[in-house]
N, C-alpha and C positions, 0 to 999 in steps of 0.2 A: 498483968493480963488484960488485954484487950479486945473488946467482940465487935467484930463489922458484920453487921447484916444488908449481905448485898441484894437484891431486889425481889427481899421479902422469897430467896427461893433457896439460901443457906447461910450457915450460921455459922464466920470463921474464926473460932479462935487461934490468937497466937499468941506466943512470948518469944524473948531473943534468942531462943535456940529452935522452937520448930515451930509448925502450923498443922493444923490439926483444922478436920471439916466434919459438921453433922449433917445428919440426913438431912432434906429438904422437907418443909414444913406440908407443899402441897405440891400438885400437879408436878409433874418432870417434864413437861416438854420441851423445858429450854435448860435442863439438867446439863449437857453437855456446853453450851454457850456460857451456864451460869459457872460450872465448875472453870472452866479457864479465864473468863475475868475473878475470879475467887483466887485463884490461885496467884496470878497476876498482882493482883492487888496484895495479898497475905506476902509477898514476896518482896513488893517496894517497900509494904511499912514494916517490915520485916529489917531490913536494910536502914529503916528512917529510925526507927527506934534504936538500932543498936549504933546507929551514928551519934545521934539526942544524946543518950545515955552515956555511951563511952567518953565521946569527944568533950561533953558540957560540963558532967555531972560528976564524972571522976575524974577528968581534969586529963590530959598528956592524951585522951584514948584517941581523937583522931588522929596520931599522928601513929599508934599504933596498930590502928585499921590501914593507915594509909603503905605503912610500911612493909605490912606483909602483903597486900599487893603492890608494891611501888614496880613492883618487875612490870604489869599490864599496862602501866599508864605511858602514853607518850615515848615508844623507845620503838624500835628495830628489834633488836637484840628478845631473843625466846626468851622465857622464865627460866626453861631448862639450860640455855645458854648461860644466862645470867648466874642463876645458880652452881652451875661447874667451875664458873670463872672466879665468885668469891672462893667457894670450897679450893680452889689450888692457888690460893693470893699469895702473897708472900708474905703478909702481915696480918696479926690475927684480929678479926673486929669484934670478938666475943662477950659479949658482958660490957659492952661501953655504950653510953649516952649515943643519942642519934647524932649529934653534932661532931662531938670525936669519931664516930665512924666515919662520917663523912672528907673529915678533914683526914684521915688517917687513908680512905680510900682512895682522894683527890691528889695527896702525895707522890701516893706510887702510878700511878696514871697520868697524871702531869711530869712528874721526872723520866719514865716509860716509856711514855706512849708518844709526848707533847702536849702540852696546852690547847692548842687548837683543835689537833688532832681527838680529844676526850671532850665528849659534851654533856650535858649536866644528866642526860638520863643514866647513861653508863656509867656514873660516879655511884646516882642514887641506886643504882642497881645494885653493883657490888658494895654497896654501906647496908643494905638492906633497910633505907630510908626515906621519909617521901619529898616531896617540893617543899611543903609546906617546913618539913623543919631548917631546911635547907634557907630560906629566902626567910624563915622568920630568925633564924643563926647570924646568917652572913650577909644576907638583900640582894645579895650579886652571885655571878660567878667572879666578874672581876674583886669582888673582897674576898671569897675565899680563897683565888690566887692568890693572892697579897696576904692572906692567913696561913697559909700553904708556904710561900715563899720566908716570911718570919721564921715558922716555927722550922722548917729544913736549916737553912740559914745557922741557927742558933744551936741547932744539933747536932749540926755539921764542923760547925767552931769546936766545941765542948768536945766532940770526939778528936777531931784532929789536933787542938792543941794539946789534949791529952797524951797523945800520941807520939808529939814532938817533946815532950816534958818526959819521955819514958827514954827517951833514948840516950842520954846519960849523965851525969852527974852536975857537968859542966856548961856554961852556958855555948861555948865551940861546937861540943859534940853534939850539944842539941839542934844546932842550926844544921849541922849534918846530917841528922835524923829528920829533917824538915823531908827527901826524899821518898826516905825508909815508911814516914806516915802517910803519902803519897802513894804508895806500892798496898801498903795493907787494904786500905780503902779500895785499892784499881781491883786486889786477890781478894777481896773481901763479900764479894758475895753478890752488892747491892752498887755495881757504880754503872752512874748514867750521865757521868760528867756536872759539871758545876751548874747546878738549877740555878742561877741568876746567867750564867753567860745565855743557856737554854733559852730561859725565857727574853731576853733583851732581845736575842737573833729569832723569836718568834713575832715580838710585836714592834708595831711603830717606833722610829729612833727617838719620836715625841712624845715616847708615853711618860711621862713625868715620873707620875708613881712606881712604875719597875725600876727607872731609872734610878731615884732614891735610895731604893731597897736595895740595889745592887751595888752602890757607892756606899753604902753603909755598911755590907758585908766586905767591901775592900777595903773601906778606913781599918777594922775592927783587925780584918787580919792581918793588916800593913803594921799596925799599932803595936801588934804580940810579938813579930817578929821583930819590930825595933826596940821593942824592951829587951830582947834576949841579946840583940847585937849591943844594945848599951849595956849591958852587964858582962857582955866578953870586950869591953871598955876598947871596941874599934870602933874609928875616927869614920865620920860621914856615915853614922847608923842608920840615918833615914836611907840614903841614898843605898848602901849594903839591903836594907828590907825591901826596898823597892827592886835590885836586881833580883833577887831570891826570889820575889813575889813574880814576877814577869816570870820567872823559869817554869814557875810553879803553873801560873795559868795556862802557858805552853805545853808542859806536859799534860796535864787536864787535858785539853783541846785533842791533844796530836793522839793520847790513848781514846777515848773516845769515838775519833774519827777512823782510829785504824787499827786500835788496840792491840799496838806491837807493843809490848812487855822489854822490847831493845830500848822505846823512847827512854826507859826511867835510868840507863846505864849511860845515855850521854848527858842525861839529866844531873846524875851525880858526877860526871865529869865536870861539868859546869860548875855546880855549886862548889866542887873542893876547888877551882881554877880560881874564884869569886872570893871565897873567905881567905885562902892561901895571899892574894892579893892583897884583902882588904887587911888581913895580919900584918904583914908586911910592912902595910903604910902607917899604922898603927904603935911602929916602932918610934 
């Protein structure tokens, strides 16, 4: 509890939920003057105290002040806009850490929308998060593209090689299924095309760091698919993953750009012309 006595003409108490005023001690003739700097003032430290408090003293509270207005600060975008737009996401942010929300909202808006095209208030908007967690998280927007880009990347692998390992028993008809996991992903709800080609054809041919990221996601699944072609023990396995792989970013590319659902029928034309061959030489 805190009392300002402002000039000796009322007496304001307040705490972090209201303000509250006594009568004036004497004369009223600057009763109206004195009530609106009273108020004024009972309003900032109002605001100063529940910042102190939250933010200092029970530790995480500015971020939690900052969050539930993050919609007011620094954007375009209405609160009420902001708000419609988290409410109909595709992903839920409910109950997570402010930094998972962010990166979790940064995903689908960078695979979405674009990279360029999403800027950091619209992220913090639909994360329901402020700057402050965001830059004290990740320091950039370009780290959390790069946190973005990993964690897609690695999720992307996990599901899709799964996908190819279901298709059947054998390591032939898995490579066959290389398609089929192709198709589930295109029908699957959520495809925006390969977030590293996205990103590479959004930034400089110089950016070192996408570049990496994106060479690392191509070793990773050049790698999976020459283990499978060395275990259907055909001759030039690198060479067999690397045609599969090129098919694959192909179709990626061409359903993306035109999403004709025809691309993946000459696609598996291809790949059975590919292994049928590659069997072949294997004799």
């Amino acid at each position: 509890m805190i009392r300002i006595d402002v000039a000796c003409r009322r007496d304001v108490i307040f705490n972090e939920t209201n303000i509250t005023a006594r009568k004036p001690h004497r004369g009223a003739g600057s009763w109206c003057i004195v009530d609106r700097y009273a108020r004024s003032i009972g309003t900032f430290c109002d605001f100063l105290i529940r910042w102190l408090v939250f933010g200092h003293v029970m530790g995480g509270g500015v971020d939690k002040l900052h969050d539930i207005k993050a919609a007011d600060a620094d954007r375009g975008d209405s609160v009420q806009g902001a708000a419609s737009y988290a409410a109909t996401a595709s992903f839920n942010l409910t109950d997570r850490p402010a930094g998972e929300r962010i990166v979790a909202a940064a995903r689908e808006l960078f695979c979405r929308d674009g990279i360029h095209a999403t800027g950091i208030d619209r992220i913090l908007a639909t994360a329901a998060a402020s700057k402050m967690a965001l830059y004290s998280r990740f320091g950039s927007k370009e780290a959390l593209v790069r946190e973005v880009l990993q964690r897609e990347g690695a999720e992307w692998r996990a599901s899709f090689f799964a996908e190819v390992m279901r298709a059947g028993p054998d390591p032939m008809s898995r490579l066959l299924g290389v398609v089929d996991a192709l198709e589930a992903w295109f029908r699957g709800g959520r495809f925006y095309g390969c977030s590293f080609m996205n990103a590479a054809a959004e930034h400089s041919k110089g950016e070192a760091s996408l570049r990496a990221l994106a060479a690392e996601h191509h070793r990773d699944v050049l790698g999976f698919l020459e283990n499978i072609a060395n275990e259907a023990q055909l001759s030039q396995a690198r060479m067999v993953a690397r045609q599969i792989l090129l098919i694959m970013e192909g179709t990626i590319a061409s359903l993306m750009v035109a999403g004709d659902g025809d691309v993946l029928v000459i696609a598996r034309i291809n790949l059975q012309s590919i292994l049928t061959q590659a069997a072949r030489n294997s004799k």
